[in-house]
MDAnalysis code that builds the backbone (N, CA, C; Angstrom):
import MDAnalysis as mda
import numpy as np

u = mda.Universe.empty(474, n_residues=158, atom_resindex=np.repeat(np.arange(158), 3), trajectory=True)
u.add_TopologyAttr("name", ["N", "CA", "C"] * 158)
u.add_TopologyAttr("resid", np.arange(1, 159))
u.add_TopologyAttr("resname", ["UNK", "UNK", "UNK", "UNK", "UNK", "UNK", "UNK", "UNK", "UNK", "UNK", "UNK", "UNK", "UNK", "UNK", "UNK", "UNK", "UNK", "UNK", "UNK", "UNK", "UNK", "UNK", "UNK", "UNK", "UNK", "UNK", "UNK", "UNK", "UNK", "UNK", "UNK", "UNK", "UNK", "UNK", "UNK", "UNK", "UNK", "UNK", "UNK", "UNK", "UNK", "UNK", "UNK", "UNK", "UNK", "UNK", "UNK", "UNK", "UNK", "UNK", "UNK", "UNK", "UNK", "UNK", "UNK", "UNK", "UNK", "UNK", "UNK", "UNK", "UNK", "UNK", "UNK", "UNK", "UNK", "UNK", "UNK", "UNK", "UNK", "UNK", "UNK", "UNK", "UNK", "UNK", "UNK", "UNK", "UNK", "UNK", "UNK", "UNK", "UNK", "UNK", "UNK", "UNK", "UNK", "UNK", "UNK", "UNK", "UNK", "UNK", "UNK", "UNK", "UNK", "UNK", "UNK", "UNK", "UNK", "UNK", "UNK", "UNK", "UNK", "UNK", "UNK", "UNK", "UNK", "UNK", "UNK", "UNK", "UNK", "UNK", "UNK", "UNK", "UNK", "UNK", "UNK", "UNK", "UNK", "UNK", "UNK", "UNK", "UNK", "UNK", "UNK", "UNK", "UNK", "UNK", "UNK", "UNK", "UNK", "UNK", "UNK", "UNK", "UNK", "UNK", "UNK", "UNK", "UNK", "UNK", "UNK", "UNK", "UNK", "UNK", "UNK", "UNK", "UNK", "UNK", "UNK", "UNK", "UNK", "UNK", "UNK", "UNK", "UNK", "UNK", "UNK", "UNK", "UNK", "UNK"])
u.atoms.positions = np.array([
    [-18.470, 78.406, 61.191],
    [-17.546, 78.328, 62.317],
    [-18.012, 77.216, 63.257],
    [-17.137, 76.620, 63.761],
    [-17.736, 75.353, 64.700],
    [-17.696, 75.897, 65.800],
    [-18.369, 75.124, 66.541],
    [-18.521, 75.339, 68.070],
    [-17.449, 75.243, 68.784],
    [-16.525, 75.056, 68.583],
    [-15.005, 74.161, 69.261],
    [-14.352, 76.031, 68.887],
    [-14.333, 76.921, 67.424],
    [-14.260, 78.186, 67.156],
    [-14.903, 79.129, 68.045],
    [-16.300, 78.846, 67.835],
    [-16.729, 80.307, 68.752],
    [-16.621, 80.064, 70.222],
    [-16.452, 78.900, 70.915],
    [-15.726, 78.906, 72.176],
    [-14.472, 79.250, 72.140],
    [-13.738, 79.531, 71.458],
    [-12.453, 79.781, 71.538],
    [-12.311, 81.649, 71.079],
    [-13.474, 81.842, 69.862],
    [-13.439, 83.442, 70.032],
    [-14.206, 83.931, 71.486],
    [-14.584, 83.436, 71.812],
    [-14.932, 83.651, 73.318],
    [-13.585, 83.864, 73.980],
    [-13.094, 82.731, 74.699],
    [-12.195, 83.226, 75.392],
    [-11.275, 83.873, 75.236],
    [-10.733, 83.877, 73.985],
    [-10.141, 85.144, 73.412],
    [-10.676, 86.438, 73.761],
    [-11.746, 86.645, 73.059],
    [-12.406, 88.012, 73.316],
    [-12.322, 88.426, 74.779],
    [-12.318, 87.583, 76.031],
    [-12.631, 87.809, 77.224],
    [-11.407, 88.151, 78.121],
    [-10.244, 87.228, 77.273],
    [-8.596, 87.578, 77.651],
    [-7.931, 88.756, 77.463],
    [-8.504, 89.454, 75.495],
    [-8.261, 90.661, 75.640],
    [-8.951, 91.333, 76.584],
    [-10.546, 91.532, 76.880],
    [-10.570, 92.559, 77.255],
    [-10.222, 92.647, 78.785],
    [-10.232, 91.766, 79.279],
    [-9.065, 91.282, 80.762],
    [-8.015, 91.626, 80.692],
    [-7.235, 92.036, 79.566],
    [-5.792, 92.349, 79.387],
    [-4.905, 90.666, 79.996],
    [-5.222, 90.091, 80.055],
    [-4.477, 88.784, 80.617],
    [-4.126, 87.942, 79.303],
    [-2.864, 87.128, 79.774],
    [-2.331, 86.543, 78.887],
    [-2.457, 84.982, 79.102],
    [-2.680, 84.043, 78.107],
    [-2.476, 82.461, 78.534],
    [-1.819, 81.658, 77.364],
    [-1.154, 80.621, 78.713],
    [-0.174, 79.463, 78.011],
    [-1.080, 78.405, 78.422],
    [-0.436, 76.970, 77.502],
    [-0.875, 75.694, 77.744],
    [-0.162, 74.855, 77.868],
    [-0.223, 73.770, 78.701],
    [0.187, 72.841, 78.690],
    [-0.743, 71.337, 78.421],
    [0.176, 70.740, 77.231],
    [-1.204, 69.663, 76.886],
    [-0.920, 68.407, 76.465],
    [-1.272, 67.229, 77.386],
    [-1.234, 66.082, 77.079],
    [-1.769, 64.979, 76.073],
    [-3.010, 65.126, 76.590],
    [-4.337, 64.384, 76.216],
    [-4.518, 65.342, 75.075],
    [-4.497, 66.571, 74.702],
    [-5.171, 67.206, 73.487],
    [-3.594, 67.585, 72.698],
    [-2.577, 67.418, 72.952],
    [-1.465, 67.307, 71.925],
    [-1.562, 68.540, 71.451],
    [-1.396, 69.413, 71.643],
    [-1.399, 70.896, 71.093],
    [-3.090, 71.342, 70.847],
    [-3.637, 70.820, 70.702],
    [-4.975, 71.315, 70.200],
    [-5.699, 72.219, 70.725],
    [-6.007, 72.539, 72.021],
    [-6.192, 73.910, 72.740],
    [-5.643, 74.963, 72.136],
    [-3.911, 75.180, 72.008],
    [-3.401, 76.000, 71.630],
    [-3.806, 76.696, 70.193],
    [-3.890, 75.777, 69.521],
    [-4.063, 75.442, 67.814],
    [-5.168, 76.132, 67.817],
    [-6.351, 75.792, 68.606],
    [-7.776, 76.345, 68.397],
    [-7.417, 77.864, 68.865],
    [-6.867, 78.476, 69.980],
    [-6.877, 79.120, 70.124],
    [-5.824, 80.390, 69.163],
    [-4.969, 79.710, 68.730],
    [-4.586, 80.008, 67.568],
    [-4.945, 80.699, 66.360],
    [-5.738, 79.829, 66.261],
    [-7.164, 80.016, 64.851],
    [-8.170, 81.228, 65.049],
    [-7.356, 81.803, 66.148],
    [-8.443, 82.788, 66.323],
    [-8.557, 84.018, 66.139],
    [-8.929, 84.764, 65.511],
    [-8.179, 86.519, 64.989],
    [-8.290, 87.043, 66.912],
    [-7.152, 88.008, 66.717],
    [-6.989, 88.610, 67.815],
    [-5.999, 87.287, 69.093],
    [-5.828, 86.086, 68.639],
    [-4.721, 84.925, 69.345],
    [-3.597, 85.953, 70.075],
    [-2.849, 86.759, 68.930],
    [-1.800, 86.912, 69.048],
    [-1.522, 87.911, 70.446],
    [-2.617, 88.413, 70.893],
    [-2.507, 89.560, 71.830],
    [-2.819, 88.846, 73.058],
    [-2.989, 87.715, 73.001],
    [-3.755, 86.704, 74.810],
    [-2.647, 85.516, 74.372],
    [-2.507, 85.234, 73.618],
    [-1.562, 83.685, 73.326],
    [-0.257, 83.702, 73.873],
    [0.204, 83.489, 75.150],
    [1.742, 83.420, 74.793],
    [2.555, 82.064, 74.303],
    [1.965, 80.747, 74.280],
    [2.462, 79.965, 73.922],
    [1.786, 78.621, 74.242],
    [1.953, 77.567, 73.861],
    [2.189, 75.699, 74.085],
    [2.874, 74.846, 74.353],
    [3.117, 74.111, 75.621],
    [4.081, 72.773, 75.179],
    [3.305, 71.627, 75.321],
    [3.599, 70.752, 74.196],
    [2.905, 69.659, 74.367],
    [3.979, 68.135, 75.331],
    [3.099, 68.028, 76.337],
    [3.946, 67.121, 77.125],
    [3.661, 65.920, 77.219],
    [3.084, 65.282, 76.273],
    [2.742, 63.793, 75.653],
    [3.681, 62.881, 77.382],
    [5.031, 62.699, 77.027],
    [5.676, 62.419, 78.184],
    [6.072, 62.879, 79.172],
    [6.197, 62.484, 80.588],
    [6.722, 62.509, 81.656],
    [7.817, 63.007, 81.661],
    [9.026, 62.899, 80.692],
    [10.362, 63.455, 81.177],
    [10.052, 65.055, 80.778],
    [8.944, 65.221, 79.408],
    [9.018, 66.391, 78.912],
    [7.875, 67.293, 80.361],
    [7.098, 66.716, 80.708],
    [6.461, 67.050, 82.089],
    [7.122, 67.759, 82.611],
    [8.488, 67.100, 83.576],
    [9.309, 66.863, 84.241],
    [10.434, 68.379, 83.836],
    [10.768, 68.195, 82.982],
    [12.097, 68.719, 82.666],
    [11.561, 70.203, 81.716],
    [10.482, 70.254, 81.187],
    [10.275, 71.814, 80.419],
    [9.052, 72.450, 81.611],
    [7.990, 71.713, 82.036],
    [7.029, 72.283, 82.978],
    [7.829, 72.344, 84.207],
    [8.193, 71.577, 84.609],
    [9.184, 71.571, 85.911],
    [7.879, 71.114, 87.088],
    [6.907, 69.702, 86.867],
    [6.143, 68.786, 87.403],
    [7.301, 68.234, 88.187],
    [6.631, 68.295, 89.364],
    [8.047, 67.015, 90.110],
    [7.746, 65.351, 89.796],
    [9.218, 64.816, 89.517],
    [9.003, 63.630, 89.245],
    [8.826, 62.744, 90.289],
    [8.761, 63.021, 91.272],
    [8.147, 62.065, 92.087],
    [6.851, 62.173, 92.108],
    [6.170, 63.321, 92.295],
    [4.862, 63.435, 92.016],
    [4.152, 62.787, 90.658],
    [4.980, 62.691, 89.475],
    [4.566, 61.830, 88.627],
    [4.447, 60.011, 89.020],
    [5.681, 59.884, 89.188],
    [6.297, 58.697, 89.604],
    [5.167, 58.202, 90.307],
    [4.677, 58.923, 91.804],
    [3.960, 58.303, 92.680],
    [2.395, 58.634, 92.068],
    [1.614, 59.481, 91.227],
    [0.327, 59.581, 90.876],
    [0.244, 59.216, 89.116],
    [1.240, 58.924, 88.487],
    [1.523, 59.123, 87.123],
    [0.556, 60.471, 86.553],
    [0.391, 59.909, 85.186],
    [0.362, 61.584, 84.400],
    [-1.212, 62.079, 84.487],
    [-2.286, 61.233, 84.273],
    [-3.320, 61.604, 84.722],
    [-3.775, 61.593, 86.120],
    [-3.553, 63.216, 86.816],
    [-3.705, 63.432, 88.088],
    [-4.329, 64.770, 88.130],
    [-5.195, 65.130, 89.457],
    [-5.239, 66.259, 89.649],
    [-4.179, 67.143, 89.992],
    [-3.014, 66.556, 90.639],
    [-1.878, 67.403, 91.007],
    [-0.867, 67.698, 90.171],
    [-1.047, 66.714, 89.153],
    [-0.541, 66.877, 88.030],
    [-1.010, 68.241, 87.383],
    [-2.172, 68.251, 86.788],
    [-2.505, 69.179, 85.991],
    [-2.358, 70.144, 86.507],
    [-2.408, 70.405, 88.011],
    [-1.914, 71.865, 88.536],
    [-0.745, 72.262, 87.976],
    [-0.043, 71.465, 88.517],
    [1.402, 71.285, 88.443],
    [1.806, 71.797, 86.962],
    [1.337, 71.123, 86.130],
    [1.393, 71.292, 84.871],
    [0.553, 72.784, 83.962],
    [-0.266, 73.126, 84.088],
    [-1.038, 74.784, 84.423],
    [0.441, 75.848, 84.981],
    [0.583, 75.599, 86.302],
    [1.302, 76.244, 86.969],
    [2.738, 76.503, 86.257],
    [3.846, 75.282, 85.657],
    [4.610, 75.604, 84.949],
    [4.256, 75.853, 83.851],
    [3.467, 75.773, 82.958],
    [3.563, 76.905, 81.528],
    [3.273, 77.959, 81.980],
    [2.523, 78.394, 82.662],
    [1.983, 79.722, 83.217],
    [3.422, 80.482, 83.518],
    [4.578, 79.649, 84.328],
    [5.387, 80.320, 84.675],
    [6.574, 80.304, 83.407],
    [6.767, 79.372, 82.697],
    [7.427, 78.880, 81.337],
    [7.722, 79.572, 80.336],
    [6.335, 80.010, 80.488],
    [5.623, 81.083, 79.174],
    [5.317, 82.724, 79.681],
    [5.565, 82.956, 80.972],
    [5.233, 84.096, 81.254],
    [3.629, 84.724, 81.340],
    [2.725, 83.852, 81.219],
    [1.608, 84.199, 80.793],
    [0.691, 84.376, 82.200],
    [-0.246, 85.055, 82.313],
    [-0.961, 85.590, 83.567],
    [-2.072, 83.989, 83.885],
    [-2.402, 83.559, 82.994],
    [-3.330, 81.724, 83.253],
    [-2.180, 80.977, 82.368],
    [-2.183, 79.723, 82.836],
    [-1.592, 78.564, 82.325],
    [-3.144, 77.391, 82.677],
    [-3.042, 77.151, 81.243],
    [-4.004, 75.815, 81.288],
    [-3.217, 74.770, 80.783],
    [-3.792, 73.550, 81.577],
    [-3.586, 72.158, 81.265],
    [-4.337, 71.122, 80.847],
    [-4.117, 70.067, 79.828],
    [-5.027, 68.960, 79.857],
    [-4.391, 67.810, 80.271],
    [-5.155, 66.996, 80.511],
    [-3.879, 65.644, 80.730],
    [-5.272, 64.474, 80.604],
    [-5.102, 63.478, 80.558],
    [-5.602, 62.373, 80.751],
    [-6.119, 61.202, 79.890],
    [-6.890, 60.461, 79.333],
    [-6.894, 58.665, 79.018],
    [-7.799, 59.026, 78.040],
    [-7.049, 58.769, 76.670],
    [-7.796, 58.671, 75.405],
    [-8.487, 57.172, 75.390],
    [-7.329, 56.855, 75.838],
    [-7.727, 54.818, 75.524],
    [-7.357, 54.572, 74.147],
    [-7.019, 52.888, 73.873],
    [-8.380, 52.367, 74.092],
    [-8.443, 51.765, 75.163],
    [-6.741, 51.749, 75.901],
    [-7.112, 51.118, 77.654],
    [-6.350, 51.960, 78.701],
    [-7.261, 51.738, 79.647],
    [-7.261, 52.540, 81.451],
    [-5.796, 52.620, 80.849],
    [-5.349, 53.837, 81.734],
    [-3.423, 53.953, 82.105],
    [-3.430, 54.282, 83.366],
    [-1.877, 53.319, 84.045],
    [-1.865, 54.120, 85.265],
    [-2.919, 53.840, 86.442],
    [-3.711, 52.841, 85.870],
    [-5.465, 52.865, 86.702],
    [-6.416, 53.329, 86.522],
    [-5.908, 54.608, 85.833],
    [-7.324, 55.715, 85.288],
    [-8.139, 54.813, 84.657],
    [-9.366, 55.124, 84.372],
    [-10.131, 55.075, 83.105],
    [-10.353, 55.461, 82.134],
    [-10.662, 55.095, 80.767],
    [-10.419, 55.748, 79.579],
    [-11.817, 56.611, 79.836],
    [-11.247, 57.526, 79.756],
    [-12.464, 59.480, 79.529],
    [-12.420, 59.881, 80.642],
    [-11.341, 59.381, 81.652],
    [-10.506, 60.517, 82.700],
    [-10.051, 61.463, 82.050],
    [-10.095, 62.805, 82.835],
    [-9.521, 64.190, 82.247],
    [-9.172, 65.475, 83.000],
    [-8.425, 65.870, 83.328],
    [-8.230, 66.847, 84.291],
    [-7.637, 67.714, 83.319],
    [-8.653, 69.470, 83.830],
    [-7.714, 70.257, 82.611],
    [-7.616, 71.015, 84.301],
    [-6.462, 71.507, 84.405],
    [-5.940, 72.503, 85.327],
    [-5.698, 73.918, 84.780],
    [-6.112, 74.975, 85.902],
    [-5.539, 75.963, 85.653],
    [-4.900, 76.732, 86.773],
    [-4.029, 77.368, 86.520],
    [-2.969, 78.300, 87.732],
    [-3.195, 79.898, 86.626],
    [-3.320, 80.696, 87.921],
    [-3.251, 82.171, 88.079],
    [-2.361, 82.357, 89.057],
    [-2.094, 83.445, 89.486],
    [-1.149, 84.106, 90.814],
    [-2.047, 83.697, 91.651],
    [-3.361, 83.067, 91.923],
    [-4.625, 82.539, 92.964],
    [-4.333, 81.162, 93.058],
    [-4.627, 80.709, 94.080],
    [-4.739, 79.239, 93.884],
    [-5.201, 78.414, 92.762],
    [-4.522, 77.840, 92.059],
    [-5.080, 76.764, 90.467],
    [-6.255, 76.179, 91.063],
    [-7.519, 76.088, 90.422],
    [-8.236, 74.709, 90.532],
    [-8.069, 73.678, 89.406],
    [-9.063, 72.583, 89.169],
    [-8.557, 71.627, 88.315],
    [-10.030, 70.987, 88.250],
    [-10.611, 71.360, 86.860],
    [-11.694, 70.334, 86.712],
    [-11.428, 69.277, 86.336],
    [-12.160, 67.786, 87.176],
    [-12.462, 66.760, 86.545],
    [-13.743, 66.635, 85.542],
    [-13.177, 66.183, 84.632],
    [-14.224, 66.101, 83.412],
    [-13.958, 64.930, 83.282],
    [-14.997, 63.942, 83.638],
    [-15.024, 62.416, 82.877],
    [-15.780, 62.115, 81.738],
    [-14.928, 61.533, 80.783],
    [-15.650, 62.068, 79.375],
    [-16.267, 60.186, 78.639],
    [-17.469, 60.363, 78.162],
    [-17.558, 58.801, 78.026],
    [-16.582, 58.347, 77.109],
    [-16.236, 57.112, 77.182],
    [-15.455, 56.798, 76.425],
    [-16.009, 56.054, 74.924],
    [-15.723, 57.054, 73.820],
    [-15.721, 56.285, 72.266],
    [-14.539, 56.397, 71.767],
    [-13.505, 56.215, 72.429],
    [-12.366, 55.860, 71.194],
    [-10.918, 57.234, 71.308],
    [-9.811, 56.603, 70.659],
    [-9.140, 57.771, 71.200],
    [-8.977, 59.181, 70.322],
    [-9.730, 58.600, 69.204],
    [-9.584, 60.039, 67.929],
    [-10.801, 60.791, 68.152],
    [-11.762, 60.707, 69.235],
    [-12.819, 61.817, 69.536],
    [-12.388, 61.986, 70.879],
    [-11.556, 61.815, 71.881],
    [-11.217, 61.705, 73.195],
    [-10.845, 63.478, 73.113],
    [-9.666, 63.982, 72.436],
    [-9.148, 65.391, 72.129],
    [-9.933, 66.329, 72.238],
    [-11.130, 65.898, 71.159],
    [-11.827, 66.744, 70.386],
    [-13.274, 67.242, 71.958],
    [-13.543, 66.227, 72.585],
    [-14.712, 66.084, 73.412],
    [-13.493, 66.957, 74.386],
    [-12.491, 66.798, 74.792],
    [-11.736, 67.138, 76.108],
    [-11.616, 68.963, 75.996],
    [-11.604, 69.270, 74.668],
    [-11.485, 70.751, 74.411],
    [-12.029, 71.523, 74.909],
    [-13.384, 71.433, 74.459],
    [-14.513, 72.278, 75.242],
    [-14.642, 72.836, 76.502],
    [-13.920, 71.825, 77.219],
    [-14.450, 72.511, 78.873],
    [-13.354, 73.672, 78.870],
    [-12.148, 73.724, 78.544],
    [-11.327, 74.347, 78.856],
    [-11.575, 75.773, 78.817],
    [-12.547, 76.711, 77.565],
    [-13.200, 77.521, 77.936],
    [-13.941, 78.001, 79.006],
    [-14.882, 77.220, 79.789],
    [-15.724, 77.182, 80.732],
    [-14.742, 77.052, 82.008],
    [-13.217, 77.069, 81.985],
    [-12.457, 76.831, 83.132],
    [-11.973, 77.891, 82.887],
    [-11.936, 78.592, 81.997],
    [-11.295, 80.043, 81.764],
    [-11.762, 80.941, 82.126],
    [-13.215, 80.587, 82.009],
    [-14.441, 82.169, 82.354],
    [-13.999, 83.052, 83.894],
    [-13.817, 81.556, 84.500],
    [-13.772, 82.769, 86.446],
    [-12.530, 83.494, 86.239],
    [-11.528, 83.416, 85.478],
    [-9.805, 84.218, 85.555],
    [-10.170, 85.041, 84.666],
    [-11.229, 85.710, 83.875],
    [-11.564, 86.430, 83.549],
    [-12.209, 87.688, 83.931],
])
């Protein structure tokens, strides 16, 4: 089992026994949070769902991110990823909504830097939003490195 697995039977395990449910919303990792969490016996009882929001209109129009708030911070933002947390959470019905968003590269977007990363999360509590700046090697390990924290942002809604 990889490590990217037993962090994920982790938070699983910790959702059931929380009785709480979580959605995602995911940019920068393209479904892959979900997927991992997926892969996980016992998914089906904490999982309520994924959208992957690669673009802004899909941001915009299924999370319900305001587009000016895109417009004026584009997609890698901290207010974003709230924003984005906050509507799957509400989308999906689920008690946490997590988000990833941010710069695979191989160049800056928006201004960011490539291994900018904000994963957000919203509860019925105020969302926080870790910045995780991740070094940059490239954009096919960018996903894979961005995964991990998202557990460790899960632990306190537990």
């Amino acid at each position: 089992m990889s490590n990217l697995h037993q962090l994920a039977a982790q938070a699983v395990r910790q959702a059931l026994e929380s009785g709480r449910t979580v959605a995602t919303a995911e940019s920068l990792t393209a479904g892959m949070v979900s997927a991992v969490l997926a892969d996980t016996p016992g998914a089906s009882g904490m999982l309520q769902g994924g959208v992957v929001a690669y673009q802004n209109s899909v941001k915009d129009a299924v999370l319900h991110v305001p587009a000016d708030l895109l417009a004026r911070a584009g997609s890698v933002d901290p207010d974003v990823a709230r924003a984005m947390a906050a509507g799957a959470r509400t989308v999906l019905g689920a008690d946490v909504g997590l988000s990833t968003t941010g710069v695979a590269g191989p160049e800056a977007h928006d201004g960011k830097p490539v291994g900018r990363v904000y994963i957000g999360i919203a509860t019925a509590a105020a969302p926080p939003v870790s910045n995780t700046p991740l070094p940059a090697a490239g954009r096919t390990f960018a996903p894979l490195r961005a995964a991990p924290p998202w557990k460790d942002c899960l632990r306190p809604w537990y």
